[in-house]
C-alpha positions in Angstrom: 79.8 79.6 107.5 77.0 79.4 109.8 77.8 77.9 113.6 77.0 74.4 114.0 75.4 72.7 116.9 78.0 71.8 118.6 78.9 75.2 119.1 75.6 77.0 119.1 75.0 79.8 121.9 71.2 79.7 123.2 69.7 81.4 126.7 68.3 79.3 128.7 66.4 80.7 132.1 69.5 80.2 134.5 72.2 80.5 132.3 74.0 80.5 128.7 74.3 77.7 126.7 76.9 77.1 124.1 76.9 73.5 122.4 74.3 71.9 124.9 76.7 72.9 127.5 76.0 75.1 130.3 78.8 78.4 129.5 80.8 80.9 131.9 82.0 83.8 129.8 84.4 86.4 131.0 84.4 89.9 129.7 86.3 92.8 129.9 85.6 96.4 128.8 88.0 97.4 126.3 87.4 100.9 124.2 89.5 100.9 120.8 88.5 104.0 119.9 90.7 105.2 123.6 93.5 102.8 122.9 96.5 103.7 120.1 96.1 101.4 117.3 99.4 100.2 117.4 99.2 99.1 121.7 95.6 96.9 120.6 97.5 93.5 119.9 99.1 94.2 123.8 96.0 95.1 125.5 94.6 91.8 123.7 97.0 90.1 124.8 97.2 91.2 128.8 92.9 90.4 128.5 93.6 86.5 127.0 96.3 85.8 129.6 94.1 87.5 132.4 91.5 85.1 131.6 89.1 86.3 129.8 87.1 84.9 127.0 86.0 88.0 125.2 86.1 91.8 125.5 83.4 94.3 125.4 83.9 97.8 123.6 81.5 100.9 123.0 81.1 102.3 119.3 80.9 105.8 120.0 79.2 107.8 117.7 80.5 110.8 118.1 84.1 109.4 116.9 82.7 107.7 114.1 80.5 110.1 112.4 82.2 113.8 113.9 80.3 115.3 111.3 76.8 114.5 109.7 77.9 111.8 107.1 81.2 112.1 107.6 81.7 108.2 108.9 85.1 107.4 109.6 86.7 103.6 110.5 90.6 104.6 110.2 92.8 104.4 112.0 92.1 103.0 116.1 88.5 103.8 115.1 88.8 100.7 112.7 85.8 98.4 114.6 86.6 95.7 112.2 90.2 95.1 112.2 89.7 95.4 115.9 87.3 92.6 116.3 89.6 90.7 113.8 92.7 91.1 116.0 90.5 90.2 119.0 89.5 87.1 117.8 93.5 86.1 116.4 93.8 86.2 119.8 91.7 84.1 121.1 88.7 86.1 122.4 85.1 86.4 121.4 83.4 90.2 121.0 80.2 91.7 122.7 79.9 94.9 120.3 78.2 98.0 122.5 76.5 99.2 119.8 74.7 102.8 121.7 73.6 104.9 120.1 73.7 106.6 123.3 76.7 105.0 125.3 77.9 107.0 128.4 81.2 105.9 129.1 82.1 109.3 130.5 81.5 111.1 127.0 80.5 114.0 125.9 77.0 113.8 125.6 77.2 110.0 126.6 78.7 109.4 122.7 76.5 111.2 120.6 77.7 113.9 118.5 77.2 117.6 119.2 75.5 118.2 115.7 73.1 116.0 116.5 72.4 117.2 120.1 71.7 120.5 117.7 68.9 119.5 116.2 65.6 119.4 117.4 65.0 115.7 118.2 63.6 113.7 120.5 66.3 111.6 121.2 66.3 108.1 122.3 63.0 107.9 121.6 60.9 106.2 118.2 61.2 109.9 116.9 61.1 109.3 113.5 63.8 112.0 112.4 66.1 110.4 115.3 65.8 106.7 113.9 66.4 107.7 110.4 70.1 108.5 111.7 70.4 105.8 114.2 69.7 103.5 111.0 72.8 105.2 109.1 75.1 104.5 111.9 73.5 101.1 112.8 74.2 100.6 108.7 78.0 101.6 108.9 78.9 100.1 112.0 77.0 96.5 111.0 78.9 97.1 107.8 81.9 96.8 109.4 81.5 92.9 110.8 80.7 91.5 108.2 81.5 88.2 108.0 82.3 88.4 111.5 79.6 87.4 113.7 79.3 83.8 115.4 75.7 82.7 114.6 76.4 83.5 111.0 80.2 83.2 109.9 81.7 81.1 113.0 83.3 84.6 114.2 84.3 86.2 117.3 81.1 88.9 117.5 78.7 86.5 120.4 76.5 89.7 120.9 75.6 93.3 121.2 74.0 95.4 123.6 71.3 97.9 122.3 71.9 101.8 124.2 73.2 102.0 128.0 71.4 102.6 130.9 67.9 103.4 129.4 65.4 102.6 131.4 61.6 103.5 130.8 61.5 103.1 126.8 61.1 99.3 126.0 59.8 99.8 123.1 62.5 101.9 122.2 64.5 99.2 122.6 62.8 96.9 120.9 63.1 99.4 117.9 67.1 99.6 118.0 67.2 95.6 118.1 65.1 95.5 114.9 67.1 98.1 113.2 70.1 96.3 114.0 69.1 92.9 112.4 67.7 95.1 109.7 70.8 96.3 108.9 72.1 92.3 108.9 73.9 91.7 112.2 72.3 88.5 113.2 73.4 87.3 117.0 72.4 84.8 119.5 72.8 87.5 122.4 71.5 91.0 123.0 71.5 92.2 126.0 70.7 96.1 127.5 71.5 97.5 130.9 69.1 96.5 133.8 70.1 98.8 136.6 68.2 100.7 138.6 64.7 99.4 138.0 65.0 99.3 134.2 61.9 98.2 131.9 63.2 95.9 129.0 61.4 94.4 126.5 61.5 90.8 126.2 64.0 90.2 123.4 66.9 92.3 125.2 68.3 90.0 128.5 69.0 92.4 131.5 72.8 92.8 132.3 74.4 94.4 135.6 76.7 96.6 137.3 78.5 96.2 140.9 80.8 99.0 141.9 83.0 99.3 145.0 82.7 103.0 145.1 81.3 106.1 142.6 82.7 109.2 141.9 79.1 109.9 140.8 78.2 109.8 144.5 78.0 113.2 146.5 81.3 114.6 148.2 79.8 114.3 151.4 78.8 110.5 151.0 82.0 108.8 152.9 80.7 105.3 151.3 77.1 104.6 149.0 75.1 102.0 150.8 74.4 101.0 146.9 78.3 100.0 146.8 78.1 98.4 150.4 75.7 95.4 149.8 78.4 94.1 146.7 80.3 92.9 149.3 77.5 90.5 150.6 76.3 87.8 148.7 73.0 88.4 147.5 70.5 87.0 145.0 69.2 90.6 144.4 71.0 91.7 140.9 69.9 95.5 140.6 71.7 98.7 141.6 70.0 102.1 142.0 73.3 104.1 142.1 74.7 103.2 139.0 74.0 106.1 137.0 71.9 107.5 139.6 72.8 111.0 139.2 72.8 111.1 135.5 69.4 110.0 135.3 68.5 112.8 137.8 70.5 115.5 136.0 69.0 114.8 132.3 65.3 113.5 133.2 64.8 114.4 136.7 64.3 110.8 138.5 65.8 111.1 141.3 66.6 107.8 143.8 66.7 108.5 147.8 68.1 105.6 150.0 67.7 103.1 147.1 64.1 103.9 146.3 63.3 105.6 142.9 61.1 108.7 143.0 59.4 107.8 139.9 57.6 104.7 141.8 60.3 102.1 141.0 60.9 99.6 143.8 63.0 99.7 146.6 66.0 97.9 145.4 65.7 94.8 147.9 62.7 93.9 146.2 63.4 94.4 142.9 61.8 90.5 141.5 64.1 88.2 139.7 63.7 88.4 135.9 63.6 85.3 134.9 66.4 85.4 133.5 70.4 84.3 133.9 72.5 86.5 135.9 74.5 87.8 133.7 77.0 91.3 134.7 78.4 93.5 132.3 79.8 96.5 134.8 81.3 94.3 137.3 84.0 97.1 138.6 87.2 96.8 137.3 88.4 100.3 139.1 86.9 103.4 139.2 87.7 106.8 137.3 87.4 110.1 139.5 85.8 113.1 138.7 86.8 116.4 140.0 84.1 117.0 143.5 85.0 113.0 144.0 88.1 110.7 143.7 87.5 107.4 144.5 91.0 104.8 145.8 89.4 101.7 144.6 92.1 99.0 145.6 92.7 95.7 143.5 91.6 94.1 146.2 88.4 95.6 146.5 87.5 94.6 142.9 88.5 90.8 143.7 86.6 90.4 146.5 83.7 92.2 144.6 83.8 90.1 141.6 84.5 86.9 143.8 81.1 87.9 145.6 79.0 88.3 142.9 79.5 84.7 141.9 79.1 83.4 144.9 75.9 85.3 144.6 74.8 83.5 141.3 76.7 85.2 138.8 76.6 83.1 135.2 79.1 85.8 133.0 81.7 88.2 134.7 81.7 91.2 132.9 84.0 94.1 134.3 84.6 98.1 133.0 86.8 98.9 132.3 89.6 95.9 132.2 91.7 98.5 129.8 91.9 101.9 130.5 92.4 104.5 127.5 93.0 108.4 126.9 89.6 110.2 125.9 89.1 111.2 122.7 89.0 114.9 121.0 87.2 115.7 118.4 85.6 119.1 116.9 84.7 120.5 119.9 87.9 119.9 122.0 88.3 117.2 124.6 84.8 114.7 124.5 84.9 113.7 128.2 81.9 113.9 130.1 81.3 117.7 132.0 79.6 120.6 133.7 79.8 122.2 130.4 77.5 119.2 128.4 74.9 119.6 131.6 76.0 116.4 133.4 76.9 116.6 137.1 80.8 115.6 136.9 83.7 117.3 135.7 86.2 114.4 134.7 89.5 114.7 133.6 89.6 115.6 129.8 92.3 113.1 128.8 93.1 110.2 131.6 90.5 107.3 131.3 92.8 105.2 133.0 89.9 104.1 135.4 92.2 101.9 137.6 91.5 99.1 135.8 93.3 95.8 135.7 95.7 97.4 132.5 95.6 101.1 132.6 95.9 103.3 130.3 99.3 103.1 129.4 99.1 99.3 129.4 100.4 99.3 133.3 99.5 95.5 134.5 98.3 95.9 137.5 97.6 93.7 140.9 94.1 92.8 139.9 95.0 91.8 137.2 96.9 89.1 138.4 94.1 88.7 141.4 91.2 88.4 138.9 93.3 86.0 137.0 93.3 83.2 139.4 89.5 83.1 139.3 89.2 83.3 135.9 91.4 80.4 135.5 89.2 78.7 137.9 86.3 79.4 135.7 87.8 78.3 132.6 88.3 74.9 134.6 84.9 74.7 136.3 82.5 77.3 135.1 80.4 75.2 133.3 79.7 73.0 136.0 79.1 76.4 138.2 77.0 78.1 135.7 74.6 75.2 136.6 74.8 75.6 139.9 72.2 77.8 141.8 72.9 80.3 144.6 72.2 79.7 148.1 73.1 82.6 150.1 73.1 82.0 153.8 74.4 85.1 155.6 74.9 88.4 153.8 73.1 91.0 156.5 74.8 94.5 157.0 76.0 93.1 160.3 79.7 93.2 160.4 79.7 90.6 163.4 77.8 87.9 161.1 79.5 85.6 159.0 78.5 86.0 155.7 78.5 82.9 153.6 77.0 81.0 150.4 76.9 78.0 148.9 76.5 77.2 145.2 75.6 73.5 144.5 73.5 71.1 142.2 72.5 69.0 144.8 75.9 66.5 144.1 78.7 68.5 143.9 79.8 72.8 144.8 81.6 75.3 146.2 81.2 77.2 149.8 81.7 80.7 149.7 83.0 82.9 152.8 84.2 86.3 153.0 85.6 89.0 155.7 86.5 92.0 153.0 85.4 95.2 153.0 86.9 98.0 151.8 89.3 99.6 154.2 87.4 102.2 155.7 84.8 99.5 156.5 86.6 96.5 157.4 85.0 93.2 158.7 86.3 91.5 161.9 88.2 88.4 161.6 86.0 85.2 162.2 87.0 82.3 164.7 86.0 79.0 164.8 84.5 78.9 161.3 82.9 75.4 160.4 79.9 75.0 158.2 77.6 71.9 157.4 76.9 71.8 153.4 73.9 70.1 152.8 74.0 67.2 149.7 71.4 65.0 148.1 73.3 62.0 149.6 74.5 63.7 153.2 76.2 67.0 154.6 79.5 68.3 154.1 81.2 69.5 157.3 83.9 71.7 156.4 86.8 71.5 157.6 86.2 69.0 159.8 88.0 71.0 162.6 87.1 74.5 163.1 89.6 77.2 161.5 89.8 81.0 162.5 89.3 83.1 159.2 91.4 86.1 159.1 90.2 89.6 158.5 89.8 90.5 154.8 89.5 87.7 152.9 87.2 85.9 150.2 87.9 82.0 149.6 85.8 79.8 148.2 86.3 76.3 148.7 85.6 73.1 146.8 83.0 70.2 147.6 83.2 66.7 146.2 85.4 68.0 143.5 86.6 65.2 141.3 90.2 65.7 140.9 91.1 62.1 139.3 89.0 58.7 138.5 88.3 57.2 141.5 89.7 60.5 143.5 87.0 62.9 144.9 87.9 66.0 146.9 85.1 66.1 149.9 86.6 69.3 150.4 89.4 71.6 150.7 90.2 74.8 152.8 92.3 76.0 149.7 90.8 77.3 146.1 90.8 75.7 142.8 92.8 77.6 140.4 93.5 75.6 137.5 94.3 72.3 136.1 96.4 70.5 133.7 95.6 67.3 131.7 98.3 64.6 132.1 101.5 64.8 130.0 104.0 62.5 130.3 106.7 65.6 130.6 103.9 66.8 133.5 104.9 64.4 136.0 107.7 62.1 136.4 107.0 58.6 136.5 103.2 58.7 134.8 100.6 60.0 132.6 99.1 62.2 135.3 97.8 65.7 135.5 97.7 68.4 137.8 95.6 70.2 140.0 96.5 74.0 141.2 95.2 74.9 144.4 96.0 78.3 146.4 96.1 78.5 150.3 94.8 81.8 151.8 97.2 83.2 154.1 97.0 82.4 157.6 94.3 79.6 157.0 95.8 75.7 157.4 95.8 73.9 154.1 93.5 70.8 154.4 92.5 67.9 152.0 89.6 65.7 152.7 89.5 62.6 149.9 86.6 60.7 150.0 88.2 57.0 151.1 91.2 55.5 151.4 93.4 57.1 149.4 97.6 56.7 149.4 98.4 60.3 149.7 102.7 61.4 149.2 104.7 64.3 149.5 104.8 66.4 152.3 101.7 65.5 153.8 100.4 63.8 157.1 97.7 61.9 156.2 94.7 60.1 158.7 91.3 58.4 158.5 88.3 60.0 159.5 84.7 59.5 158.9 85.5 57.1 156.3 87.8 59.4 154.5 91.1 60.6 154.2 92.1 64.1 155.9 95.6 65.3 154.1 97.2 68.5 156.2 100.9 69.5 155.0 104.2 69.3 156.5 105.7 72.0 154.4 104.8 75.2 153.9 102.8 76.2 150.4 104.6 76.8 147.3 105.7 76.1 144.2 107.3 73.0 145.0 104.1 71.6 147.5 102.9 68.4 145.4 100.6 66.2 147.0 101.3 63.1 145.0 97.2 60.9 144.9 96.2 57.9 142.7 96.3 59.6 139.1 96.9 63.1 140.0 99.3 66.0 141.7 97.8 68.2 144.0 100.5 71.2 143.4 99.4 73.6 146.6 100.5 77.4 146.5 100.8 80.1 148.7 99.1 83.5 148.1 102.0 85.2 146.4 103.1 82.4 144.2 99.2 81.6 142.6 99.1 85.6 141.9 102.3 84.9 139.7 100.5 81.8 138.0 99.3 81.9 134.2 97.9 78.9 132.3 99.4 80.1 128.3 99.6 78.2 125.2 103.6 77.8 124.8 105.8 75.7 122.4 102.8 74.0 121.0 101.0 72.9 124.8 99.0 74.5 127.6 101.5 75.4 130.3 101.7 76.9 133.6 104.0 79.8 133.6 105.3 81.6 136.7 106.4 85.1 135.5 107.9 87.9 137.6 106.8 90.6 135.1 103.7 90.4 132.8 103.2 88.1 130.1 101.3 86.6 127.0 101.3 84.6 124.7 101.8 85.0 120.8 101.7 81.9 118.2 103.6 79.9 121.1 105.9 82.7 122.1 106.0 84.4 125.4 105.6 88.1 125.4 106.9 89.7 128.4 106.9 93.4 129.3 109.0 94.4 132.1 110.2 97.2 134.1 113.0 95.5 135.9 116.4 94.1 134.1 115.9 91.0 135.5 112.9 88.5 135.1 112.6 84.7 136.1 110.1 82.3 134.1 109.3 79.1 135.7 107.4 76.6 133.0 105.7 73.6 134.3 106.0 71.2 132.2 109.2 72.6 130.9 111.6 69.8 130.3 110.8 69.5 126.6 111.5 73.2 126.5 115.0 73.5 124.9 117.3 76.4 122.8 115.4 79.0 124.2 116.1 82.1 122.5 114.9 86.0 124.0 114.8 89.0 121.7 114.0 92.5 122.4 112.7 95.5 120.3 114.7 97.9 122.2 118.1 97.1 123.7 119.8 93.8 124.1 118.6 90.7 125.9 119.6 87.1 127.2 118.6 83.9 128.5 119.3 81.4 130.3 119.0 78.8 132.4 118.5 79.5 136.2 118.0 77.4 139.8 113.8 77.3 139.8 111.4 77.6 142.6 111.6 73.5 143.2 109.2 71.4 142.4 108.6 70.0 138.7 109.2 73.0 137.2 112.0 74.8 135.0 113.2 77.5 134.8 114.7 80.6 132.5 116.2 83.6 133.6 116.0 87.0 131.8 118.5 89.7 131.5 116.6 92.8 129.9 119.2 95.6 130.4 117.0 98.3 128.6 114.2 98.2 131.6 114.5 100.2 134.8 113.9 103.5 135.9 115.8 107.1 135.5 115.1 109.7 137.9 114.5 113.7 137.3 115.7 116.6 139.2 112.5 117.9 140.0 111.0 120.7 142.9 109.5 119.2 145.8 107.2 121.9 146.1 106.8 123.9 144.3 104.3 127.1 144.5 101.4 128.1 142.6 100.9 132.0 142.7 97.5 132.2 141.9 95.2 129.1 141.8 91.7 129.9 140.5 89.0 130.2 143.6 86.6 127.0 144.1 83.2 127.2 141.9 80.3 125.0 141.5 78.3 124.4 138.5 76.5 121.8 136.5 73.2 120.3 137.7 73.4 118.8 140.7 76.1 122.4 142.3 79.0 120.3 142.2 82.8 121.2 142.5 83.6 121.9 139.3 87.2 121.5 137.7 89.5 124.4 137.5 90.1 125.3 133.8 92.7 128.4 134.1 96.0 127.1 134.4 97.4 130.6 134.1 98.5 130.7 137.6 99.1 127.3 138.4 102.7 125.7 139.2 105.0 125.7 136.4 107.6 122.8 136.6 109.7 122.3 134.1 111.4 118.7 133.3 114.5 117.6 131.2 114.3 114.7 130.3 118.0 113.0 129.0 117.7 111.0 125.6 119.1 108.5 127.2 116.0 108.2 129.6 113.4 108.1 126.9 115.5 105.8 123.5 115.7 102.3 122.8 112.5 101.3 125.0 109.4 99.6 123.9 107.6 102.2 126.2 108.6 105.4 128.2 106.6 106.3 131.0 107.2 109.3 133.0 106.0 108.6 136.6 104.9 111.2 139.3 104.7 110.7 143.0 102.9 114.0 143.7 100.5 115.3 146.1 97.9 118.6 144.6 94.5 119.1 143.0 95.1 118.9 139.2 97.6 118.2 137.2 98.6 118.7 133.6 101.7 118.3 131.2 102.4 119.7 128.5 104.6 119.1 124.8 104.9 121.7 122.6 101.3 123.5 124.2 99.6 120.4 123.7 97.5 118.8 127.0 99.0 115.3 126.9 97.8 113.9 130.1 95.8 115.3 133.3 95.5 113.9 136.7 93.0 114.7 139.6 95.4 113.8 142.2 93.6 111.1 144.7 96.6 109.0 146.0 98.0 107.1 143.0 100.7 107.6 141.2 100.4 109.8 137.6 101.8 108.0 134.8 102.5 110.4 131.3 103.3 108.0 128.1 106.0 109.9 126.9 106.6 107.6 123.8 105.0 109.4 121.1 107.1 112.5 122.2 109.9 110.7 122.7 112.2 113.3 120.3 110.4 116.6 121.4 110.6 115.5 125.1 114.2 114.8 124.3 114.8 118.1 122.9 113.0 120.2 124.2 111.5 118.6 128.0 108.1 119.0 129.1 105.9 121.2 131.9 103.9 120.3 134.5 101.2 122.7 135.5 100.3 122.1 138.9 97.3 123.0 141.3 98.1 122.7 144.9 95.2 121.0 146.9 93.8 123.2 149.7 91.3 120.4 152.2 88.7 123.7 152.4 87.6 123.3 149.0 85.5 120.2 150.1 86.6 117.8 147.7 86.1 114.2 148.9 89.5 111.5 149.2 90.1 108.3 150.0 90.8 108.5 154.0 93.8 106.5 153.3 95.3 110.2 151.9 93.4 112.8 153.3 95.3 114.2 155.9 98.1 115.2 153.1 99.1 119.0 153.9 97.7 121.7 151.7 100.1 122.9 148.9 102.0 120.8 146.4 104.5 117.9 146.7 106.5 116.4 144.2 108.0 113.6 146.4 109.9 112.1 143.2 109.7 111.9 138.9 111.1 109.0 137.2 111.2 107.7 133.9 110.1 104.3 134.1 111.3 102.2 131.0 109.1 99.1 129.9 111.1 96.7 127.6 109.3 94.4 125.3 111.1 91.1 124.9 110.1 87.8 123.2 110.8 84.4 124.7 110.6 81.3 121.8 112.0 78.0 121.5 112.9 75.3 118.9 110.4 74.2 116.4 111.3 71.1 117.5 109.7 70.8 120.8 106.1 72.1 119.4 103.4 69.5 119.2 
């Protein structure tokens, strides 16, 4: 049935509406097509309890339709039973419809017959719409029923091609074509970068990367990757795709200034529109002349940045990584050999993200979280908040600061991250006067020295209770609870989650005289009340106020914090190993035997029971981190690691010589293997059975790597300084039997490819510093029926 009102989605000029509320969607990039059918419900799963609201994913045509008419939805290419699991679990779809999508694809997604023919493509070329309409047809065909405007579903909107950006009317066309064929939305959006011409019914979405392996192998850092560490109301990005658009239509951009008369891109005007980002980066993939080490840190205090900049919907790719496709032609990752500047690897998407490509949870993850949790408290209230920025310059030495604020109530934003081989200086004495309709907002009312390398952002007149207003807090709003009587002993209160950033003393300014408890020292000032604690934070740091806790956590502890629907309530759950949640269950995937759940509230939580699909498992109860919370303990004997005999280093006899090729004379990937290392690995039974997952885990130093079952390429790594992870599950049995090779290439500094300079002084040669199996154990925590309500 049709949405009501009170649920209706409508764009209004600085943000998104959604039932005459001001919205703050989060979205993450999730590719089905990349992702084994039967891992979809986990990566779901991982994306709800990271916070987000809904997931973005590309419908690439050349998977779809590998041969002219020849449309295929089996298997993980099924768009609709996708978007159906999405929405069982809880999150909303943004369908990237293409036709042309990029995404490191052969041909950008289209399909090799059709790059055959003699068509103008992306263009109103007749011919060329004719078979955008079949696979517009088959793809709308496949949500129907689904969308939100029209059946109450989980499909909120669709962007029309990628990165297109002098044929509006173009894109006009695909919109029309697209309701044509019946997919009616409330949002449609295309890609705004680098100067981009939209037409008026698409709304302009952006991109923020901390680094490109589209760059040059000379360029130590892109300028265009520097200013997304400085708050800034300017939205565009003129490296994003920079070198694509050079390669396939000859624009070329020079110091952020496009040769086809686009505008610099600090004066590229403000739309009109909300700022809305759809390539927020969640990592970054490496191609073979450049290997980006984006750390998880990097893309936190990216993302933290860009709303402090004025930000209305985080969007990040990718969230989940996957393993590119193959298809007719052999491996469909973008190349040299399909006339685009980069060779990528021609399996690993894994892209760093937040849950790679094996479904490894990763530290940003957990990072990213606490914001998003934050957002589902607060974000509509911030998505109505404009953007002041007050310093963002390139001067390291300044202190770079924003305020967002609507005029009564907001947040102050400060940061001293960069990127490691840029880092900002620590600043002292940091105090900062926030100007209100009623007054200013000194904060903190004593000067504080802000360490090196942080982002914080810190709330103003926050309203924490009735009658209880935070004037402001050197700590960040994470989350919150509504009161429960099992919440708090002794009243029907709630909670409030803030974290502390290390090295930065927690304090509390209440507007008033307020009775504040717990570990606190408490004094007047101003004609308020300034709380500072006596305890360290942590789990157990509750500031007891009139109608609320104040739980206060330290760094570590908030990165462990999840807000998940359990035993029929919203709880906080501190987890030592990822988790989710599942119709009131816990899901938890570790890698260690032993796991410790804290649950808060927890004391109606009772006859807990644990199973495992691999293995045997137990529960029970266990000494907690203090504090109102309870706690479980987890004994998961399946997890762990195994480690292989392996070579340390061994020798390639005859790597191939360095060539160039493609447009743009890049280093181009090595494709004869012939004289490469060859390692083999046995892998015990033992090692591999009675596991959810079985990763095999390489600590290695080289060029490029491969391995090999049975002469099939299973997984390929350009080494850059993470680890490699193989799934070894589908082989599980051949592995077994008969083990697997490595082909190796050792890494000579002379060829010119550019590294991190975190890992570029590693010797020439190759390493093979260890190889484990890494077992991941699926386990389900439930309790009693009779504690859900």
């Amino acid at each position: 049935m049709p949405t009501d009102a009170t649920d209706d989605i409508a764009v209004r000029p600085a943000w998104i509406e959604r039932g005459g509320r001001p919205w703050f969607p989060v979205t993450g990039e999730v590719h089905f097509s990349r992702v084994p059918r039967e891992r979809w419900s986990e990566v779901l799963g991982h994306a709800r309890a990271g916070g987000l609201t809904s997931i973005a994913t590309y419908v690439f045509w050349q998977a779809h339709e590998p041969t002219p008419g020849d449309l295929r939805w089996d298997g993980n290419l099924d768009l609709r039973a996708f978007v159906e699991l999405a929405g069982a679990h809880g999150l909303e779809v943004v369908v990237r419809l293409g036709p042309w999508s990029h995404g490191e694809a052969r041909h950008g997604g289209f399909p090799d017959w059709l790059v055959e023919r003699d068509l103008a493509l992306r263009t109103d070329d007749p011919a060329y719409l004719d078979l955008v309409r079949r696979f517009y047809g088959a793809t709308v065909a496949q949500l129907t029923g689904l969308t939100h405007a029209d059946d109450g579903g989980p499909v909120v909107g669709a962007q029309i091609e990628n990165e297109l950006y002098d044929q509006p009317g173009h894109l006009a066309t695909l919109r029309t074509i697209a309701e044509d064929a019946g997919l009616h939305l409330r949002l449609w959006t295309a890609t705004g970068w680098g100067g981009a011409q939209l037409p008026g019914s698409l709304l302009p979405v952006y991109s923020a990367y901390a680094d490109g392996f589209w760059a040059e192998a000379d360029d130590e850092w892109p300028p265009w990757s520097q200013v997304h560490f400085r708050y800034s109301p300017v939205r565009d990005d003129l490296g994003t795709g920079a070198d694509v658009r050079e390669a396939l239509d000859g624009v070329a951009t020079h110091d952020g200034v496009a040769a086809d008369g686009g505008v610099p891109a600090g004066e590229v005007p403000d739309p009109g529109t909300p700022f809305i980002t759809c390539e927020l980066g969640g990592g970054m993939h490496v191609a073979y002349h450049r290997r980006p080490l984006v750390q998880p840190a990097d893309v936190a205090a990216l993302a933290l940045a860009k709303i402090g900049s004025g930000s209305v919907w985080q969007g990040y790719y990718v969230y989940a990584g996957g393993t590119q496709r193959t298809g007719p032609h052999g491996t469909e990752q973008e190349s040299q050999a399909t006339d685009y500047p980069n060779d990528v690897p021609t399996r690993t998407y894994d892209f760093g993200a937040p849950v790679g490509e094996h479904q490894q949870v990763r530290a940003h993850h957990h990072l990213l979280r606490r914001q998003h949790l934050w957002l589902a408290d607060d974000g509509a209230a911030l998505a109505a908040m404009p953007a002041t920025v007050g310093g963002g310059s390139d001067d390291p030495d300044e202190l770079r600061w924003a305020v967002r604020s609507d005029g009564r109530r907001g947040y102050l934003f400060v940061t001293t991250y960069q990127p490691a081989r840029a880092p900002l200086p620590p600043q002292p004495g940091v105090q900062l006067d926030v100007a209100f309709e009623d007054g200013p907002v000194t904060v903190p009312t004593r000067p504080v020295d802000l360490p090196a390398g942080v982002s914080v952002v810190w709330p103003l007149r926050h309203p924490l209770a009735d009658g209880v207003v935070l004037r402001s807090a050197t700590a960040q709003l994470v989350t919150r609870l509504d009161g429960a009587p099992a919440v708090a002993e002794g009243g029907d209160r709630g909670v409030v989650v803030l974290a502390a950033t290390d090295g930065v003393p927690v304090e509390l300014v209440l507007d008033g005289e307020v009775a504040a408890a717990g570990p606190v020292t408490a004094r007047a000032d101003d004609g308020a009340t300034v709380v500072t604690l006596d305890a360290p934070p942590g789990p157990g740091t509750v500031v007891d106020l009139p109608g609320v806790r104040v739980l206060v956590l330290d760094d570590a502890t908030a990165d462990r914090l999840y807000r998940l629907d359990v035993a029929g309530r919203e709880r906080l759950v501190l987890a030592d190993a990822p988790v989710h949640a599942v119709d009131g269950e816990l899901v938890v995937h570790a890698v260690s035997p032993h796991v410790r759940i804290s649950m808060l509230p927890g004391t109606d939580l009772k006859d807990a029971a644990l199973t495992s699909d691999g293995g045997t498992a137990t529960v029970a109860p266990a000494d907690g981190p203090g504090g109102p919370w309870s706690t479980w303990a987890l004994h998961l004997p399946a997890a762990g690691t195994h480690g292989l005999a392996v070579e340390p280093h061994p020798v390639a006899p005859a790597p191939p010589a360095p060539v160039r090729g493609g447009p743009a004379d890049r280093l181009s990937a090595p494709t004869d293997f012939s004289g490469a290392a060859h390692v083999h690995l046995e892998v015990p039974a033992v090692a591999l059975a009675d596991v959810d997952r079985t990763l095999l885990r390489l600590d290695w130093t080289g060029d490029v790597g491969r391995a090999v079952v049975g002469g099939e390429v299973i997984s390929d790594h350009f080494w850059h300084g993470r680890t490699w992870d193989v799934d070894l599950t589908p082989w599980r049995e051949q592995v077994a039997r008969d083990g697997l090779t490595l082909e190796l290439l050792p890494w000579r500094g002379a060829t010119g490819v550019w590294v991190d300079p975190s890992v570029r002084s590693v010797r020439d040669g190759i390493t093979v510093g260890s190889a484990r199996v890494v077992r991941v154990a699926r386990a389900v925590l439930s309790f009693a029926d009779d504690v859900r309500r």
